[in-house]
Structure formats: C-alpha cells, structure tokens
C-alpha positions in Angstrom: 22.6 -8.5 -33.4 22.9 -8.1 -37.2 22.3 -4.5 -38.4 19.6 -3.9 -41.3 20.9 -1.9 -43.5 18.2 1.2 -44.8 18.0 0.0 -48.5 16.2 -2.7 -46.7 13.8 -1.1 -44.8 11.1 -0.6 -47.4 11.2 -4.3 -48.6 10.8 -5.2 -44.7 8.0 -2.7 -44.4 6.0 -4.2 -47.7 6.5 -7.8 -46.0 5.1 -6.6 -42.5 2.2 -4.6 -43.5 -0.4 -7.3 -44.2 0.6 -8.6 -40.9 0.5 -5.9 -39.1 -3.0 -4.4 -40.8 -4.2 -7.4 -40.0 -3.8 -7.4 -36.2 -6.0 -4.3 -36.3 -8.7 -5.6 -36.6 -10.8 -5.7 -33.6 -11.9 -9.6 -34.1 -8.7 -10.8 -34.5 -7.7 -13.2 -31.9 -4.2 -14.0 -30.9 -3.3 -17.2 -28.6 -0.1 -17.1 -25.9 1.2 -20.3 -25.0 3.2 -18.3 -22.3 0.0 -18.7 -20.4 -1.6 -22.2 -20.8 -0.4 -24.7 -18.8 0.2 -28.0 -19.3 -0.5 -30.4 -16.2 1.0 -34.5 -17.0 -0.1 -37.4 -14.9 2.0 -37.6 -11.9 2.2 -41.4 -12.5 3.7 -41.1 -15.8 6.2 -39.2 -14.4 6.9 -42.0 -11.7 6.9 -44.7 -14.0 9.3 -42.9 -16.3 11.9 -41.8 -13.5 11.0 -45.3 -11.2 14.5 -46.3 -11.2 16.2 -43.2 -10.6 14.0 -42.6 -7.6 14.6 -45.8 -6.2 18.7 -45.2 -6.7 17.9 -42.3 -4.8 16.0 -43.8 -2.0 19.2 -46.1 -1.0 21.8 -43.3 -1.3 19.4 -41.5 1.4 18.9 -44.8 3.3 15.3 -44.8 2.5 13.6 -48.1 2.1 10.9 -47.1 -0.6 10.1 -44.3 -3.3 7.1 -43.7 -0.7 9.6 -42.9 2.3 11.2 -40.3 0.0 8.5 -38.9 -1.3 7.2 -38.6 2.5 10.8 -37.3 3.4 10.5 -34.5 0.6 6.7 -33.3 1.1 7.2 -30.3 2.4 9.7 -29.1 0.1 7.7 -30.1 -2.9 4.9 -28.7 -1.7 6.8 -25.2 -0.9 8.3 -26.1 -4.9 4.4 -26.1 -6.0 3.3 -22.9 -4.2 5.9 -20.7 -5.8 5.4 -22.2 -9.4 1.8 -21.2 -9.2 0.7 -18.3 -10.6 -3.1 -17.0 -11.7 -2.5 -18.1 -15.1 -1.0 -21.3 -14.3 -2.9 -22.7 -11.0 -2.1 -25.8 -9.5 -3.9 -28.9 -10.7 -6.5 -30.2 -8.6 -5.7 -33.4 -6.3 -9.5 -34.0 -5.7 -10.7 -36.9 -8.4 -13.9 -36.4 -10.2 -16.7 -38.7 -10.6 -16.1 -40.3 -14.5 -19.7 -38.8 -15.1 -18.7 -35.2 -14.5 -15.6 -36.1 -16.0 -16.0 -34.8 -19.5 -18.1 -31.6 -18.7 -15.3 -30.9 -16.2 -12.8 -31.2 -19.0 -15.0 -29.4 -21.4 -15.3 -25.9 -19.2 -11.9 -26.2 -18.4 -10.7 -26.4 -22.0 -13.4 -23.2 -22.6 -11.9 -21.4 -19.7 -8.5 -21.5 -20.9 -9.3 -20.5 -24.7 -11.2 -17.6 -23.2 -8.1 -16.5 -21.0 -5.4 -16.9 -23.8 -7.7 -14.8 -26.5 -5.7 -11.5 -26.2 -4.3 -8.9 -28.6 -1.1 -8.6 -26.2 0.8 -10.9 -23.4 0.2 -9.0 -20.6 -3.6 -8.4 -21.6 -4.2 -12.3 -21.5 -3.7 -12.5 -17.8 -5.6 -9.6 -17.6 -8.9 -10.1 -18.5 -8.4 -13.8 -16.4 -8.2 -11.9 -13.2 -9.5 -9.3 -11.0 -6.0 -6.9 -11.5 -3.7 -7.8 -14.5 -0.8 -9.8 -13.2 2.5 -9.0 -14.2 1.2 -4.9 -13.2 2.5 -4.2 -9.7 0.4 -1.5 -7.9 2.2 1.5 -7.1 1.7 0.8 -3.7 4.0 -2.1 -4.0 6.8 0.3 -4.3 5.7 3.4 -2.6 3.2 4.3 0.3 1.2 6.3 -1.4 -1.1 7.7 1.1 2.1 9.3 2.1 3.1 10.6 -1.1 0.2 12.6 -1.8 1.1 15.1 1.0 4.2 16.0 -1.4 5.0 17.8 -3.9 5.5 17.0 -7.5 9.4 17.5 -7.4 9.4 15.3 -4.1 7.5 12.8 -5.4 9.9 13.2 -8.8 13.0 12.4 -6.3 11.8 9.7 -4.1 10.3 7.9 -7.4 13.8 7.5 -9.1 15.7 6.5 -5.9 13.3 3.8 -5.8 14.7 2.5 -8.5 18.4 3.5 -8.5 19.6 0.6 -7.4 18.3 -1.6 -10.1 20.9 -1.2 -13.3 17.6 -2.3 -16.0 15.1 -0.2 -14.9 13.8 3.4 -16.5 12.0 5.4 -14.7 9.8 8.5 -15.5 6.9 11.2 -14.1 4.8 12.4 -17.1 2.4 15.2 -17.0 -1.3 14.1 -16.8 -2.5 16.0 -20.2 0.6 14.8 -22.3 0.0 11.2 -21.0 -3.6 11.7 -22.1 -2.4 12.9 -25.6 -0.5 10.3 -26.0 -2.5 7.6 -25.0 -4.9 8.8 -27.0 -2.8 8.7 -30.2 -2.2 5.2 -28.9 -5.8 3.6 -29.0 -6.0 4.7 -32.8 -2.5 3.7 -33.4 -1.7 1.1 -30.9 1.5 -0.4 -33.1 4.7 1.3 -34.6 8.2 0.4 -35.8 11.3 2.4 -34.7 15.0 2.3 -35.8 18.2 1.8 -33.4 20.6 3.8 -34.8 24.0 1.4 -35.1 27.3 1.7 -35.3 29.1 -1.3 -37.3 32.6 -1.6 -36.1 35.1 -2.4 -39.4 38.5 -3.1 -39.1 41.1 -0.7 -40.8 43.4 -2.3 -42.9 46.8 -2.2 -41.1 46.3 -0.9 -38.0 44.3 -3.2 -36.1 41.9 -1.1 -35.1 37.8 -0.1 -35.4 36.5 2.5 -37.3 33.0 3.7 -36.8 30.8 3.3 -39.8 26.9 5.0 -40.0 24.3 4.1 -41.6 23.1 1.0 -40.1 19.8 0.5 -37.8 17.5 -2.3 -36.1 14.1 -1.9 -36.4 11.8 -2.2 -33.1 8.1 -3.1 -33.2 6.3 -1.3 -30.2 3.0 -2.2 -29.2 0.6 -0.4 -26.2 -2.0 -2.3 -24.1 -4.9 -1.2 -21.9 -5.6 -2.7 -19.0 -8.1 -2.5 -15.4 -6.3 -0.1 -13.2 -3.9 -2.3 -10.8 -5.3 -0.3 -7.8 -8.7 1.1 -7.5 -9.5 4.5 -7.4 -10.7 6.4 -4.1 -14.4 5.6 -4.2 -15.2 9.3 -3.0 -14.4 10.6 -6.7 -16.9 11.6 -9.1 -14.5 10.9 -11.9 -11.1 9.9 -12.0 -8.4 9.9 -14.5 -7.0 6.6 -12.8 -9.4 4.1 -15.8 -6.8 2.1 -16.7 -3.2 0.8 -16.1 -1.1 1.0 -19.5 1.8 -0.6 -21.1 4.2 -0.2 -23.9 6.0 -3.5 -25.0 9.2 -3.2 -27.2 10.2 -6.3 -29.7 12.8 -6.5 -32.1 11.3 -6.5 -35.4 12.8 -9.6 -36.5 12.0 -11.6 -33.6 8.8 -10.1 -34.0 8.2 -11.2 -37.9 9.5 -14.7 -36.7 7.6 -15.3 -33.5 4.7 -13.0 -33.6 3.1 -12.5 -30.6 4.9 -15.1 -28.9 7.9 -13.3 -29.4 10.0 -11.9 -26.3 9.6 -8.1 -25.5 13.2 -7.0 -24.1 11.4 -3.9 -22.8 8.4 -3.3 -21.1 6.8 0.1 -19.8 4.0 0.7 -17.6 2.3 3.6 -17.0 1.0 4.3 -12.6 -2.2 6.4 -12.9 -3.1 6.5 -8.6 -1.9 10.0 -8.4 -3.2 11.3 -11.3 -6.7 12.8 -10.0 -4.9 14.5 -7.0 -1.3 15.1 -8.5 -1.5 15.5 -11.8 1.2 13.4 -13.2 1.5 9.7 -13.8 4.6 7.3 -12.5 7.0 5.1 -15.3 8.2 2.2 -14.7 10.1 -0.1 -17.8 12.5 -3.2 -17.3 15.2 -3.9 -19.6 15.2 -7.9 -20.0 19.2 -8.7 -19.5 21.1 -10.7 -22.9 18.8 -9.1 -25.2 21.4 -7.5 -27.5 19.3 -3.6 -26.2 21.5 -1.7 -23.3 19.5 0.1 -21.1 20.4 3.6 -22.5 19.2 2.3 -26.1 16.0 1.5 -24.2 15.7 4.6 -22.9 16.0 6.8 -26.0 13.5 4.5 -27.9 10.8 5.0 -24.7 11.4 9.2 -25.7 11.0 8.3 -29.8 7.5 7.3 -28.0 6.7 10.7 -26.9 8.2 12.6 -30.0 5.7 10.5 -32.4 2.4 10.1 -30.2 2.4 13.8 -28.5 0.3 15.2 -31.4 -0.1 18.6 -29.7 4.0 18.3 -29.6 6.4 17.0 -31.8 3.9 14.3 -33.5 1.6 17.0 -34.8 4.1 17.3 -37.3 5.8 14.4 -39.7 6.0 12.2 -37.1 2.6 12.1 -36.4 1.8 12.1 -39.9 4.5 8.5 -40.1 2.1 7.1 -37.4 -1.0 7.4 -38.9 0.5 6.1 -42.5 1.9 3.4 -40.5 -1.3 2.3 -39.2 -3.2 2.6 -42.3 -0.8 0.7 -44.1 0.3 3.0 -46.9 3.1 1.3 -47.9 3.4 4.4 -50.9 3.4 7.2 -48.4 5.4 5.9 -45.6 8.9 5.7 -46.0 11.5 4.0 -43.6 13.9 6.5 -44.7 11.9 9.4 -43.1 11.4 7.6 -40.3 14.8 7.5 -39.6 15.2 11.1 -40.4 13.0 11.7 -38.5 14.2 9.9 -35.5 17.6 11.2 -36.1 16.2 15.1 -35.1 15.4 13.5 -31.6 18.2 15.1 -29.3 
C-alpha cells in the first residue's frame, strides 16, 4: 500500500471534509449495491450457453439439455439454497397474471429502494429484517445461559479461546460504563480518520540492505453503526442495557474517497450486549479481511486508537476528544492531521 506522507494530510483533509460533513446529515441517503440483487431470465441464459449444454449432454451420454438438467436438479437446487441470503432471496418460480404484473414489479422495485437506503453496509440488511444479518448472536458462539453463572474473569478466558484458533479475529470484554461512554461519543461523532504509522523500507547504498525510515502513515476512515439487538433481551427486565447491537467498520481512506460507501471495510467490530444487564461487561468480536494490505496486529492497535479518542471521561476528554469533535464539525482551521498523529503516537 503506498504510504501518505504527513505534508499531505491536511490537503487530504480539505478534500474529504465536504464529503464527510455531508454524510451527517440525517436525510442523507446512501445506496449499496452489495445488497440488490439482480435476477436474469433463465432462458436467456439457456439460449446464450445452448451449445455448450448440449456438448455437455453427449459427453455425459445424455440425450437432451432436459435429461441434464433433470440429472443435475438436486445439485442446483442445493447451489440455490446456499446462495440465498435475506438480502438476496431467491426469485420466485410461480408466474404472475400480466395484470398484476406491473404492480408486482412496482412494490418490488419500492421494496428494494427501501432496504438499500442506509447510512452503513451492515445497517441496510438491518432494517430489511427482523435481526441484522451479518450480526451473529452471541449465542452462536457461546451458551450463554451457562455463562452467566461465571465470573467476569471466566467469562474473559473462555471468550478468547473461542476465538484462538482463528489467526484474523480480535477479541475483547469491555466494561459496561466505558462502552456506554463511548458509544455515546459515537452517536454525536459517528465518523473519524486515523493514521497507521509506516515504516518505508529504503535501500542503503552499498550494502544491500533496508533501513527503516519514519515518518510515513495511512490514513483509516472508521465509521460506527447501531443496530436492533441480534438477541432479545430477557422479557422479565424492566430495563436493559442490551438496546442495540453495534459495529465499528474500518476503511482505508483512499479506498474510501474512491468508493464511498461501496468501498470494502478490511475490519469490522461488533459489540455483544446479552450480558450486560446481569454481568456488566459487553463481548468484542472484529474480523480482519485477509489480502487487505492491514495485519491483524495493525488492526488491533487501531480498534484501541478507538477507545483513547471516544472515552471522554478517559483519555478523549483531553485533545483527543477535542480532534473528534473538530473532526465532526468540519473545522478544517482547527483540526490538524499533524496532531492527530501526535496524538496517536502517545498511545502505548
């Protein structure tokens, strides 16, 4: 990945901060083709691949494209099933009259505008559906009926075994009150940019070998989303802490100025809220996507930049708090790229 070079960080920033003032506001709308689907006629496709099918069909000793397709039904039909998803159902096989035809197409067209109208990619599919898909309850990875008879520091333990065995996960249990500080910093500033610190390897003259040189960074845009809890509280509480599920998606700025929201995330956090009420603490989870040019470790220390700038009873009640807001409020004057990397440069 090429390294951005701090004399460029305040041109980047001027660029950016229309663009990202803009997606403030609370009208905006933001469409994801990562979640329409696009359903062709299944004769088209027959007519354009006739003759290969019909090669096929002799090789297997078939006499028609019929017998093959008859041959193969089950396996395209277990094909089918596990392409499905919420977002991207399988078309219906059931032909409508041509009178209901158009208001058919109509509501389905309205449907799908309605599900891709988001501020983030995982909030799309999750105001199309009951739970937001892509959020795995906890329960999918702990019993946690169970774990409520433990302690913190046993549930601590058993929480990053879990996940030990997967190289591109990170894994966390935060106290209730700091995750409710931070979240809470989050709603008012839901978006932020932090630097990478890099090291660009030059070659010495002569000796064939690399020499560390500083000063270089790559700039990550981070943005949260709320979404409806992926398991629903006990029905027996009065109030509960477990409201939401949240998530923290990491982008590399430049993909992120190129693509907008259509642009990858190579890290994604989520935020477990089931044993809040009775625990007091809330579960991490983030996945590291693999040939993204960000090692799991860099990951990591960019998820605990997170909590040094939206802890505002912690460290973000200082600068770093003070960075955030300017961020948001788009003072291009007042915030300065090279503090932000000062001030990212105190984290330990």
């Amino acid at each position: 990945m090429a390294s951005l070079r701090l004399p460029r960080f305040h041109t980047l920033l001027k660029n950016n901060s229309r663009l990202l003032q803009a997606q403030q506001r609370r009208w905006a709308q933001v469409h994801d083709v990562r979640f329409l689907a696009t359903h062709r006629d299944p004769q088209q496709i027959l007519d354009k691949y006739k003759n290969k099918l019909q090669q096929k069909a002799q090789e297997e000793g078939h006499e028609s494209v019929e017998s093959l397709k008859e041959a193969y039904k089950e396996k395209i039909a277990e094909y089918r099933s596990n392409a499905s998803t919420i977002a991207t159902p399988e078309p219906e096989t059931n032909s409508s009259s041509p009178s209901s035809s158009p208001s058919s197409s109509t509501a389905s067209t309205a449907s799908t505008t309605s599900t891709t109208s988001i501020e983030s990619p995982i909030a799309a599919a999750a105001k199309a559906a009951s739970g937001p898909p892509g959020i795995k309850p906890l329960s999918s990875y702990l019993d946690v009926e169970k774990i409520l008879a433990l302690p913190v520091k046993e549930i601590e333990m058993l929480w990053r075994l879990r996940h030990a065995n997967n190289p591109r996960s990170i894994c966390a249990v935060i106290p209730l009150d700091t995750y409710q500080r931070m979240t809470a910093a989050a709603r008012s500033n839901p978006q932020f940019i932090l630097p990478l610190p890099r090291q660009a390897a030059t070659q010495t003259p002569g000796e064939g070998e690399a020499v560390a040189e500083e000063g270089g960074a790559d700039i990550h845009f981070l943005q949260w989303g709320f979404h409806p809890p992926a398991s629903s509280p006990a029905p027996t509480l009065e109030s509960t802490a477990n409201t939401h599920a949240s998530t923290i998606m990491f982008t590399q700025l430049a993909s992120y100025k190129l693509h907008g929201s259509f642009a990858q995330p190579h890290t994604t956090i989520t935020h477990h809220l089931d044993l809040a009420d009775e625990k007091g603490v809330v579960l991490m989870l983030g996945q590291v996507m693999p040939d993204v040019g960000v090692s799991v470790a860099e990951a990591s220390w960019l998820v605990s930049c997170v909590q040094r700038f939206y802890d505002f009873d912690g460290e973000g009640s200082g600068r770093k708090g003070e960075l955030l807001r300017m961020f948001t409020n788009g003072d291009v004057q007042g915030f300065k790229v090279e503090d932000l990397v000062e001030e990212t440069g105190k984290i330990a």
